[in-house]
N, C-alpha and C positions, 0 to 999 in steps of 0.2 A: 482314613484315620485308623490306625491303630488301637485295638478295644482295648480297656485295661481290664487283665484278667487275676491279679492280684486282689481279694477280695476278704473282709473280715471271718475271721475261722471260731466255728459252733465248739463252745467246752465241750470237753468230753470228762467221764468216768476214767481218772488213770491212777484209783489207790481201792485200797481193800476194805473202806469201808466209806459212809457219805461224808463223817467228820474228816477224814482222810483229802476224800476230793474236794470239802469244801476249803480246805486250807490251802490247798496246790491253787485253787482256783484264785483266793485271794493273793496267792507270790506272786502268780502268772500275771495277775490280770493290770511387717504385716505390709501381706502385697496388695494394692489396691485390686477391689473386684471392680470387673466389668461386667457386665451384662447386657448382651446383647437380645433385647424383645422381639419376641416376633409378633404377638398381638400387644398394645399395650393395654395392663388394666386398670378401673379406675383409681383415681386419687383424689385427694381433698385437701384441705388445711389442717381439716378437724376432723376429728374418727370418731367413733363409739369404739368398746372392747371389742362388742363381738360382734359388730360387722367386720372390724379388721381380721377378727379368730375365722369369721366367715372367708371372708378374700383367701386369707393366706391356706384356707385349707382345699380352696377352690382350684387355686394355682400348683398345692402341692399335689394333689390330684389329677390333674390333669396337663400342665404343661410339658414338654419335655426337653428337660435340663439335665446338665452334668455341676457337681459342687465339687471342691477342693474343699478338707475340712481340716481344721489345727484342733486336737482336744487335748489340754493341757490340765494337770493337776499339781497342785504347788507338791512339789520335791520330785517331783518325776520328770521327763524326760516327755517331751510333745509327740503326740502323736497324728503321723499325718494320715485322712480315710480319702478317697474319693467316692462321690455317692451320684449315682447315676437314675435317673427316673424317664420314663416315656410311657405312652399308649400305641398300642399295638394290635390293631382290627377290634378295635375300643375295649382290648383288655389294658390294665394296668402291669406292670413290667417296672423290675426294680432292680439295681445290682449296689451292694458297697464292696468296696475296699478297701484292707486296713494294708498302707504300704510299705511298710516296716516288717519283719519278720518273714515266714514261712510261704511260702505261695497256696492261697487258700481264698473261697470264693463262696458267697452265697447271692444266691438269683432267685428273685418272688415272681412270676408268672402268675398272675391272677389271683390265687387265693395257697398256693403252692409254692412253699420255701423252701429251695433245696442247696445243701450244705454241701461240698467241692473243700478235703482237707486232705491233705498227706499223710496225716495220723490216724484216720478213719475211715470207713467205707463210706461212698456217698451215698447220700439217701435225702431223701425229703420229709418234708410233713405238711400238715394242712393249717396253714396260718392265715391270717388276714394282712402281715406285716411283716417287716424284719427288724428285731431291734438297731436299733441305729442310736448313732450320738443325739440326735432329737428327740425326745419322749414323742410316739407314735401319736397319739392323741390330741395331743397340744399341738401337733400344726396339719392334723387330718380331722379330728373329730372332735373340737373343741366344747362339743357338749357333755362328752363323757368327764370335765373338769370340773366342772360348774358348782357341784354338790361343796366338794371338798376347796376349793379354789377362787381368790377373788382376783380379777385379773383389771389392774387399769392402765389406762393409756399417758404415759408422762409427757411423750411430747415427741418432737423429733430432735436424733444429733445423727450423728457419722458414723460408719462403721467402716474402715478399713478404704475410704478413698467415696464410701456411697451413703446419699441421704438413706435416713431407715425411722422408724417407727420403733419407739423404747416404751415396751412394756415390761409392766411388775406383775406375776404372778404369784399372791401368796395364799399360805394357809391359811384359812380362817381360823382355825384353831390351836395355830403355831405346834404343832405337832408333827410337821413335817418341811421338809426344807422349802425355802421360798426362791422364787427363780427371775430374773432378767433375760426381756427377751428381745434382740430387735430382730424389724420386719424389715426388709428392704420397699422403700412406696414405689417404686417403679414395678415391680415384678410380681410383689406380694409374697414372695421365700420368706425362708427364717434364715438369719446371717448369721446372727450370734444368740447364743445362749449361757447366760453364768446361772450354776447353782452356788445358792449362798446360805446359811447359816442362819437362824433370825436374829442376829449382831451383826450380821450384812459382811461376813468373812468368807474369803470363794474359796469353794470347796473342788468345781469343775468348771474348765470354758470352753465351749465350744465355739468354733470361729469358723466363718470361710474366707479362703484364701482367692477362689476364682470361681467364679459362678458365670456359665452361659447356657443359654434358649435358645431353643432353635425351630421354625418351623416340624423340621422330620425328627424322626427317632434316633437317638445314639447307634450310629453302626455295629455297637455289639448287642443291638436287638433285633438288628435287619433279619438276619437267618436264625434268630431263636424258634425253636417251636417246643412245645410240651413234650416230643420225642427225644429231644436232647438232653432231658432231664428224666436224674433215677425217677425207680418207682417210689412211690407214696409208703413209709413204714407207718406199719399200725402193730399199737403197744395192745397186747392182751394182758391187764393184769390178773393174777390167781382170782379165783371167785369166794376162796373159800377162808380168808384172808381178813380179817374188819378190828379195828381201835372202833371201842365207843367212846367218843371225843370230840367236844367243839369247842367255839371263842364263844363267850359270852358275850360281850360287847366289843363293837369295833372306834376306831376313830373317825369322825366325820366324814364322810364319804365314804370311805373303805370299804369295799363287799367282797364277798366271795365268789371269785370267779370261776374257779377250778376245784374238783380233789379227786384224786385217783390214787391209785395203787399198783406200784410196778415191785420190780427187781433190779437193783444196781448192776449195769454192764458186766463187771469187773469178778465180781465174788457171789454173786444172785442171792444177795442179801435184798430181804421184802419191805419196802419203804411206804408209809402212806404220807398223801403230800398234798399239800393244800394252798394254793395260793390265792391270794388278796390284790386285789384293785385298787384305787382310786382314782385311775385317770390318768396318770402322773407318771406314779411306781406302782412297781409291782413288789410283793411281800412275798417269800416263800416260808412255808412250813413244814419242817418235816418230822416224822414219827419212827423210830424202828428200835431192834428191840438193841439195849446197852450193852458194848462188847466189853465193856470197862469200868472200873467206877470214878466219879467224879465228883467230890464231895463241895464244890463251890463252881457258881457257873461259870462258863467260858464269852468273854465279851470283847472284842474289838473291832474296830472301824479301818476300812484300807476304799480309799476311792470313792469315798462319798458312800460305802455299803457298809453296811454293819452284819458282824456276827455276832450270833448270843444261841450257846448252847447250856441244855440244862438237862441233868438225869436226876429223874424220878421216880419210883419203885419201878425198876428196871428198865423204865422207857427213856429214851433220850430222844430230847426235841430241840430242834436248832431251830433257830430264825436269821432269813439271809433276806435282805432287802437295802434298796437305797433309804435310808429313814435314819432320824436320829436314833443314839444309843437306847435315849429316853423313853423314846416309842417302842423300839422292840422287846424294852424290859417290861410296860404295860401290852402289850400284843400276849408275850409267856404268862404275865400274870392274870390276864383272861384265861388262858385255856384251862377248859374244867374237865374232869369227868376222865381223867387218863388211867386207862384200866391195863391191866397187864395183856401182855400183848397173845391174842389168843395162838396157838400151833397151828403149823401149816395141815392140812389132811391130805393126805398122799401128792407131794410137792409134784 
């Protein structure tokens, strides 16, 4: 069989300053399944949440399967991914592809995600995941939801020709969108996923179109090895470089996972950047110093992501995240303590 090497393609930096790329970023950005088991795993009538969170992150872990994926957003144009997963000398091994557009490839080997784009050099990094049309968590580590997330089991209907398991995942705090999710009970996959609104209005769906298991591995993992993939890039940011600046309060669940300090690709403008968790989504933040002025903030939503940018004695800070408007205007309204941005010392 023929590998498919058409594969979702990593944003890049293509403007001269982050407000710049974050803009380009937001322009840019039913057949019955079958499924074929090779083990089958258990089923019931009746479920708990998180046994089934359990199952299905059991099977996305480790079976090895190819999905067909439809992710539709109302006024857009669907787009098709394939998403491919196996174990490979009991490492984890993962490929998507987005089949529309430019020929572009990302491939996870164990803990290593490396990007394959015609606009960019390839390269890797060291991830645990690849984002994908399914929040990573929600169908690998559903304990990482739990804090911020109540998850119940409605029942079973159909999905696309197959019995499945229709779960609600919502915010407990209505602060962040709430999501529909079914399971397929024969496999334990995720089939479909809608995010929605908390007025239950869809915002995103994701769908599969063909789902197969197979005893062995997808033939575009047979001859993979760690050789076939670039080297590993590591970000050194300046050291000498620091905002005294944090969130005072977050939303329910919410933490901080990340903050570093680099340089924008494009113009080696010096950014610090801080991203937030919940499980779910992820929040970005970013700090650098104002090339312009801007006397009212900057706010809108494209694809279920919100921007909101806002300059403050000469710092400009954006927030990009899948989250209501609402949340990211209380996300900026935490942030204390933003000090002018100190000089680089011998760049």
């Amino acid at each position: 069989m023929q590998a498919q090497t058409y594969l979702l393609q990593r944003p890049a930096f293509t403007a001269a300053s982050l407000f710049s790329f974050l803009i380009i970023v937001f322009v840019l950005y039913s057949t019955p399944v079958t499924a074929k088991t090779a083990n089958e795993l258990p089923q019931a009538n009746n479920i708990e949440a998180a046994d089934l969170l359990k199952q299905m992150a059991i099977a996305t872990n480790t079976l090895n399967y190819a999905s067909t994926l439809i992710v539709y957003r109302p006024g857009t144009e669907p787009v098709p991914f394939v998403w491919k997963h196996g174990r490979k000398d009991n490492v984890s091994v993962e490929m998507l592809s987005e089949l529309n557009g430019p020929n572009a490839k990302t491939i996870r080997y164990g803990n290593r995600v490396s990007y394959f784009n015609s606009d960019t050099s390839a390269h890797s990094l060291l991830q645990s995941h690849i984002h994908g049309p399914f929040a990573h968590n929600l169908i690998r580590q559903p304990e990482a939801i739990e804090t911020a997330y109540e998850v119940i089991v409605v029942g079973k209907s159909r999905v696309a020709g197959n019995e499945a398991w229709q779960v609600r995942v919502l915010s407990r705090d209505n602060s962040r969108y709430h999501y529909i999710l079914w399971v397929d009970t024969s496999s334990f996959l995720p089939l479909k996923l809608n995010t929605v609104t908390v007025k239950g209005e869809l915002i995103e769906q994701v769908q599969a179109t063909n789902l197969t298991i197979t005893d062995n591995i997808d033939d575009a993992f047979v001859d993979l090895t760690l050789n076939d993939l670039p080297a590993v890039m590591h970000l050194n940011p300046p050291k000498s470089y620091r905002l005294n600046w944090g969130i005072s309060r977050l939303p329910l669940g919410m933490k901080e996972v990340k903050r570093d300090i680099h340089r924008l690709s494009i113009n080696e403008d010096v950014v610090e950047y801080l991203l937030l968790s919940d499980g779910m989504v992820e929040v970005s933040v970013y700090l650098q110093k104002a090339t312009y002025p801007q006397s009212e903030d900057l706010l809108f939503t494209k694809d279920a992501v919100t921007f909101l940018s806002r300059v403050t004695d000469n710092i400009q800070v954006s927030i990009v995240g899948k989250v209501p408007p609402a949340t990211a205007q209380r996300l900026m309204q935490m942030i204390v303590s933003v000090e002018s941005v100190n000089e680089l010392i011998n760049p």
